[in-house]
N, C-alpha and C positions, 0 to 999 in steps of 0.2 A: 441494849435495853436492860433496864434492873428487874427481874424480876419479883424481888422482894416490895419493890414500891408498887408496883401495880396489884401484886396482891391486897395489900394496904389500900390501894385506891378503890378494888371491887369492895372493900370489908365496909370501908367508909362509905360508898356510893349507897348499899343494900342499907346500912342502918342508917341512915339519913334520909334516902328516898330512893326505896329497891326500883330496880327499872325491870327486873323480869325474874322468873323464880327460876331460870337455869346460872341468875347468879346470884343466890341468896342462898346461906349456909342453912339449911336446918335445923329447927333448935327442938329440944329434947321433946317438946310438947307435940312437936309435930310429929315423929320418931314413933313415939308410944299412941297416937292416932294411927299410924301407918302401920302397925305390930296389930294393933288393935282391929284392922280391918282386913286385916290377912288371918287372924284368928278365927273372924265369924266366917269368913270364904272356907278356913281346913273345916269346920266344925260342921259347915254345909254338905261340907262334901264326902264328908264321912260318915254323916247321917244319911248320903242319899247312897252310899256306893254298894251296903248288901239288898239294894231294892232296884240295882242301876237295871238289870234283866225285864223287870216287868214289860210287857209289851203294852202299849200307849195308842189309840185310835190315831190312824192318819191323818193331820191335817191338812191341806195342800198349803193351805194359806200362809201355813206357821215359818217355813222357811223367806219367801219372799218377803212377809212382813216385816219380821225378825231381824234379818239381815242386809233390807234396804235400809232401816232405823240404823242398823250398826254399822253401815257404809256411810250413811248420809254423816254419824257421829264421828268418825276418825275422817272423815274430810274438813270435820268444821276443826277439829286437832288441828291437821295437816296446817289449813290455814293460818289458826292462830299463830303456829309455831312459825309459820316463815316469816307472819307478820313484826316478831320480836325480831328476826336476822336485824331488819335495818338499826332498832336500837343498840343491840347487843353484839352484833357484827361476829358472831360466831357457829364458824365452821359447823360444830357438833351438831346447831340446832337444824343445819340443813339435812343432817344425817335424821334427827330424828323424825324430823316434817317429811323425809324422803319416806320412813319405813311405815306412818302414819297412810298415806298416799298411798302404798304400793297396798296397803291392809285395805284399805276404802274401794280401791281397784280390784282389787280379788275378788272382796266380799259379794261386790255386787256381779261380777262377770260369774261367781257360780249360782248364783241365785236366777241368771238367763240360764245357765245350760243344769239347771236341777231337774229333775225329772218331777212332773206333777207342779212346779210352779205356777209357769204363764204358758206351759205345753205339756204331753202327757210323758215325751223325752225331750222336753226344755227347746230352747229356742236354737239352741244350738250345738255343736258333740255330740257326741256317739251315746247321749242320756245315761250312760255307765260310769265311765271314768271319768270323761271330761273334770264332772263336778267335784272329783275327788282329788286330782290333777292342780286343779282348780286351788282345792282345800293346801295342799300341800305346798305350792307355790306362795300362798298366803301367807303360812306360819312358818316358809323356810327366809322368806325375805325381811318379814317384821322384827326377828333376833339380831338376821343380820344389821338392818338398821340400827338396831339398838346399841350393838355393836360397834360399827362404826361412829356411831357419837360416844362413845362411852373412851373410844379409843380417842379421839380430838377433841374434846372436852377441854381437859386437862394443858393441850397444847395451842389450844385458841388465844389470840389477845385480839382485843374489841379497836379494831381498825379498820375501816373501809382499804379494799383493795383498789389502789392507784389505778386513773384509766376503766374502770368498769363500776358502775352502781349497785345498789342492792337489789333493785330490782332488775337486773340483767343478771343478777346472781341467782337470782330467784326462776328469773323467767328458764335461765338455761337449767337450772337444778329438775324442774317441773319439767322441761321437755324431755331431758335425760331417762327420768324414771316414766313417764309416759310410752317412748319409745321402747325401751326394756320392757315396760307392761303389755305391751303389743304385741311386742314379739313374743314371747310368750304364749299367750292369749291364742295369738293366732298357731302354734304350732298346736300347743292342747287340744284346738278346735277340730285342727283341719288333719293332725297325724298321731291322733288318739290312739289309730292301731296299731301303732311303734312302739308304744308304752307300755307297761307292763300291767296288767288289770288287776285293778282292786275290787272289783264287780263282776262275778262271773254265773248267767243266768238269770241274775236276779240283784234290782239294784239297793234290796232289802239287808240283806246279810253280807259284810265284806270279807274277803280272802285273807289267808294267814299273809299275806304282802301287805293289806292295812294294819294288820296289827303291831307288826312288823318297824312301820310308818312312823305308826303313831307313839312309840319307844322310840325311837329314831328323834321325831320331834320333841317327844318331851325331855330328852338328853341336851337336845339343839338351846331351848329353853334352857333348859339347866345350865348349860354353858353361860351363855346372854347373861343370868341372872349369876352365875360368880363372877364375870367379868366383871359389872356394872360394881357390884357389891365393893368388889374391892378399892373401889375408886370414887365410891358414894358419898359425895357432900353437900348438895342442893337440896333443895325442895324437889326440883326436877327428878332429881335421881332416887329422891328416897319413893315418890310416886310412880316410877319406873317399873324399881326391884316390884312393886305390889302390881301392879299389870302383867308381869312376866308370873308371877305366880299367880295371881287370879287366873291365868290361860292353860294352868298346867291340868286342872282337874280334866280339863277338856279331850287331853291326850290320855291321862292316866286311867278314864273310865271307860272309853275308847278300846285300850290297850289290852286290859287285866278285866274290865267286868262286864262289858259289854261292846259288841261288835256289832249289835243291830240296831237299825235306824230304826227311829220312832217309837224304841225302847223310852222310861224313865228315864236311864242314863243319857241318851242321848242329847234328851229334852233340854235337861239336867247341863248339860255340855254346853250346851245353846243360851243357856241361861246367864253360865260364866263369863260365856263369849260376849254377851252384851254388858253385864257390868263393867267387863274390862277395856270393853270401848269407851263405855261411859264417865271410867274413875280420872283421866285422866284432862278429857272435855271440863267435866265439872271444877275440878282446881284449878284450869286455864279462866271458864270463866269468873267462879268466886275471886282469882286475882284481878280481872280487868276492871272488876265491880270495887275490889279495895283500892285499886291503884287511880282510878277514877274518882275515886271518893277523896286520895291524899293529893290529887293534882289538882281536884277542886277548888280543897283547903288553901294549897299552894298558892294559887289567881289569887284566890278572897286577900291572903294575906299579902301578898304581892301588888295587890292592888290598894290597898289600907295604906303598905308603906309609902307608895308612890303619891297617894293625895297627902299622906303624912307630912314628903319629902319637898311637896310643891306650894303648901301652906305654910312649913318651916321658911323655903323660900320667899314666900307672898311675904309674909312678916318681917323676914330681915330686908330685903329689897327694900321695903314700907318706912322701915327705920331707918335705912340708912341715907334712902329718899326726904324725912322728913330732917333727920340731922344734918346733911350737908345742903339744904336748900337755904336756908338763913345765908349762911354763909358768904354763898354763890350769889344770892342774891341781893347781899350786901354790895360786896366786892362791883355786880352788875349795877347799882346804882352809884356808888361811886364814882366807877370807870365814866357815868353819862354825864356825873358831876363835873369830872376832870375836864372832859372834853367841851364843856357848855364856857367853862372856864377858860378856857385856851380861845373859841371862837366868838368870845365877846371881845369887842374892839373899846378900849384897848385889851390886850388879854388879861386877866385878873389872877396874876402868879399867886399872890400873899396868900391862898390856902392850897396851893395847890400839894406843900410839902405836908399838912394835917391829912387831905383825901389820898395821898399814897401811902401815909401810915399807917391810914384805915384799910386800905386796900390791899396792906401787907401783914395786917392782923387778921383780918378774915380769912387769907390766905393760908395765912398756919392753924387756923383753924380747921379748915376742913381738908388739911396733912391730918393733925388730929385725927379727927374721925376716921379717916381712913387709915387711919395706923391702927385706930383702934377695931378696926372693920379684920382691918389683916392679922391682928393680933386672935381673934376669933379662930382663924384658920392655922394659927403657925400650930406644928407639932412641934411638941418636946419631949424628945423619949425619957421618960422616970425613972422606969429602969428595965436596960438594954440587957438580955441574958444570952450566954451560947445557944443556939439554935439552928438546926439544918433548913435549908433553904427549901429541900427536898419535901420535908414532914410538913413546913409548911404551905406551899403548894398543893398538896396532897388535900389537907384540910381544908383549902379554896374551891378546890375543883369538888371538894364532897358539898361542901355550902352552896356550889354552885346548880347541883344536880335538877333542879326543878327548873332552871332556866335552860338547862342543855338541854332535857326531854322534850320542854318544850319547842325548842327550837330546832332539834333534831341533829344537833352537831353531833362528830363523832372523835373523840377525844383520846389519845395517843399521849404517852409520856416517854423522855429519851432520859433517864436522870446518870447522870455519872454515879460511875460505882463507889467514888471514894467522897461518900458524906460528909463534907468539911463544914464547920458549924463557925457561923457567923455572928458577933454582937449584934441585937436587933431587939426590937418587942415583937413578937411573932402576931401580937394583935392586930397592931400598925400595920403590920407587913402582910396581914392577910388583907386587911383593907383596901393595902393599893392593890394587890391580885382581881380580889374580886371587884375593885373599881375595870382593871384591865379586863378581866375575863366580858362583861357586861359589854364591854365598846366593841371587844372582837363576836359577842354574838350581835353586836345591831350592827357589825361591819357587814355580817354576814348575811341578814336576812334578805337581801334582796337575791340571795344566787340561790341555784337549786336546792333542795336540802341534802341530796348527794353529794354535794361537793364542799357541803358546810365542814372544817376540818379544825381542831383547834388545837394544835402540838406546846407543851408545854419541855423544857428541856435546859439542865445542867450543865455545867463542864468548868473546871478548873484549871487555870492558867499556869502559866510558870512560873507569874511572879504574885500568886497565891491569891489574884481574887476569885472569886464565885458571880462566873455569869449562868442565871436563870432568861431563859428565853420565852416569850407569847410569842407563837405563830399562828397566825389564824388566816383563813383563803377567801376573807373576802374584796372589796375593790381597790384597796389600797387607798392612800392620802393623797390629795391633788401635788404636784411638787410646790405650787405656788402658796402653799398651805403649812408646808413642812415646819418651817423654820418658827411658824405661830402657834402649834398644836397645842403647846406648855404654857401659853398664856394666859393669863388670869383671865376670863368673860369672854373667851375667843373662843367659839363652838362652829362645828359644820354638821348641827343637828338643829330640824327646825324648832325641838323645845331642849330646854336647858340652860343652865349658867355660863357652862363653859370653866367651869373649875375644877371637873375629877383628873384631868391632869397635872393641872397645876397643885394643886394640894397633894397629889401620890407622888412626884415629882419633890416637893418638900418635905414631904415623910423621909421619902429614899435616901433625901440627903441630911436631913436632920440624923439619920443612921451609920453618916460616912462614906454612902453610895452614891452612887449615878442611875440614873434611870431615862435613856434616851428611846429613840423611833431605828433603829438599827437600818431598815431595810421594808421599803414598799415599792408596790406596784399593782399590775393589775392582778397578780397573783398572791396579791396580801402582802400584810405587814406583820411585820417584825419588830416587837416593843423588849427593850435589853435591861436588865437589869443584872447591877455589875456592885459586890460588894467584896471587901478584906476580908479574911480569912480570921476567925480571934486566935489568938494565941493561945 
């Protein structure tokens, strides 16, 4: 695989029609929003931190409220995030929808064993540790999540894995950190007195061991947040780094200025912890609400072209219907003349040589016509310039993007390393692609949409042509079908002409190429396209 063309295919894909913000670059505006909201977070928190001591009446309420809102928040995260796996097909986002999950799973499991929530020592633990246990299990797993996508990020490519769906990718990812959260869970619970106490006497004031903790974690952060940083090029990532710091005040007021619950600061801590659940829900949704808005747009216009494309039809049919019926219709009454002529007794030859004259001028009339019909369709390249085969495809597949999300293909490129550039009009030539690309997503639509797969792929011969390959997984061409596919008004769709191949097929060779069905079945076809190398 080249990596350099799939980069180019994500750059194209995002500025044409982004399919998810863990693959859209960041652009400057969004940067100095993200700077900008990490501004008012230090400015907060440094207004509150020589007040962080005051002591603050107890609410019971405040915590379970608090942090069922802030569970129920990084679950609808969690969700969203696995929900882009199937489009995006990448590793990282399961790392982050995991560390999303296991934050939604803490939050609410210390909120049962907090002391004063929905018991006077919580539903469950020892009402001391457990919820601190609890607390620390939380914020040592979410970096690491963060972590591990920031580390596969980078080394993901957008392919479904052979043999397994996204949603068994997803279903095992979920049970994995479920089970891990369990166990867990259950030791906190049940072997509290093994652990080291951060609450001792009193579940008010914590031990120089939380303080301890909580520099501990916000170092843990710190890490998370240079990793990330240095590897930072999405939307995703730039919204990341401002979560890891919106959680830091949390440990640093904690740590250095206060260590009592139900202080300001701590209040204070609480406060951070819910925007930072929030910051990253809310850009998940304002994108599903853009991206729902450009896929709208997409249909509407999708659908303009197709009545465009079907009344351009209605009108030439029309005409060429009403042009070659004279004709036909001649030649039809002649032919009844000839024969009225022959079965009168005796037979009446003396015109019969004028009604074949006729019948042989109407006849090249309606050659005419249809010459002139075909003429319509011939291409003629104007002018053919060097072009990679590679860059153009690339361009196809980005033109394409609206019809792939739609259809939920999942799109792989194999292009040879050695870019060899071919005479062509790259206009023409994206034409037949995305004529191609079109027939392998209606191949497709009847099989699941896990299995919908559309490989497009390079390689250069030894005796210097450039074959470009379409693979795509769906039923394949009947064999009894094969040898007609390229015929002009020969279709195996129940609407259509039955010309995009025929006409991509005369492009290709109007260019010096070949463009044949390489290879089908029931595990898809294989459409080849085979051109010289320019000199």
């Amino acid at each position: 695989m080249q990596r350099t063309d799939d980069d180019h295919l994500d750059r194209e894909l995002a500025r044409d029609f982004p399919l998810g913000m863990a693959a859209i670059p960041a652009s400057a505006a969004q940067r100095r929003t993200a700077i900008g909201v990490v501004i008012v977070l230090g400015a907060i928190a440094a207004a509150i931190a020589p007040f962080a001591d005051i002591p603050l009446p107890k609410i019971d309420a405040f915590v379970p409220v608090l942090q069922t809102v802030l569970a129920v928040a990084d679950l609808m995260t969690a969700l969203l995030l696995f929900a882009q796996y199937p489009v995006l097909q990448q590793r990282a986002l399961l790392a982050a929808a995991s560390a999303y999950l296991c934050s939604a799973s803490f939050a609410f499991l210390q909120t049962l064993t907090f002391p004063g929530s929905y018991a006077p020592a919580g539903l469950m633990g020892d009402g001391f540790n457990t919820p601190a246990w609890f607390f620390v299990l939380w914020h040592a797993t979410f970096p690491l999540g963060i972590i591990a996508y920031t580390l596969l990020k980078d080394g993901d490519r957008p392919a479904i894995q052979p043999g397994r769906s996204s949603a068994a990718t997803i279903g095992l990812t979920v049970l994995c950190v479920s089970g891990a959260v369990a166990v867990l869970a259950w030791f906190v619970t049940t072997r509290a007195e093994m652990l080291p106490a951060f609450y001792a006497g009193s579940f008010i004031r914590q031990t120089n061991l939380g303080n301890q903790v909580n520099v501990a974690l916000l170092l843990w952060y710190a890490t998370a947040l240079v990793v990330l940083l240095a590897r930072a090029r999405t939307i995703l990532d730039i919204w990341l780094l401002v979560i890891l710091i919106a959680w830091m005040p949390n440990f640093l007021v904690a740590a250095l200025a206060s260590s009592v619950r139900f202080s300001l600061g701590w209040y204070a801590a609480r406060g951070f912890a819910l925007v930072a659940s929030f910051i990253l829900l809310s850009i998940l949704l304002t994108e599903m609400i853009v991206l729902y808005s450009r896929l709208a747009n997409a249909f509407s216009l999708l659908r303009r072209e197709r009545t465009n494309r079907f009344m351009s039809i209605d009108a030439a049919t029309g005409a060429i219907a009403h042009e070659i019926r004279g004709p036909l219709g001649a030649i039809a009454l002649n032919a009844n003349t000839a024969l009225a002529q022959l079965r009168s007794k005796p037979p009446a030859l003396q015109e019969l040589a004028a009604i074949m004259k006729d019948i042989e001028s109407d006849a090249m009339r309606a050659n005419d016509v249809l010459s002139g019909v075909r003429a319509l369709f011939k291409v003629k390249t104007a002018n053919p310039t060097p072009a990679t085969v590679q860059q153009i495809a690339l361009h196809a597949l980005a033109l394409s993007a609206p019809d792939l999300l739609r259809s939920q293909v999942s799109v792989t490129t194999d292009f040879a390393d050695d870019q060899v550039p071919v005479h062509t009009d790259p206009v023409q030539l994206q034409q037949v692609l995305l004529n191609l690309i079109r027939n392998a997503l209606e191949a497709m639509a009847s099989i699941p949409p896990d299995a919908r797969r559309l490989m497009l792929s390079t390689k250069v011969t030894n005796d210097s042509t450039v074959l470009l390959s379409i693979h795509d997984t769906g039923g394949g061409v009947p064999d009894e079908e094969r040898n007609r596919i390229f015929d002009a008004f020969f279709t195996t769709k129940r609407s259509g002409m039955g010309l995009g191949l025929a006409i991509s097929r005369a492009i290709v060779e109007s260019h010096g190429g070949t463009l044949r069905l390489a290879d089908s079945g029931p595990q898809g076809s294989i459409f080849e396209l085979a051109f010289l190398r320019a000199e």
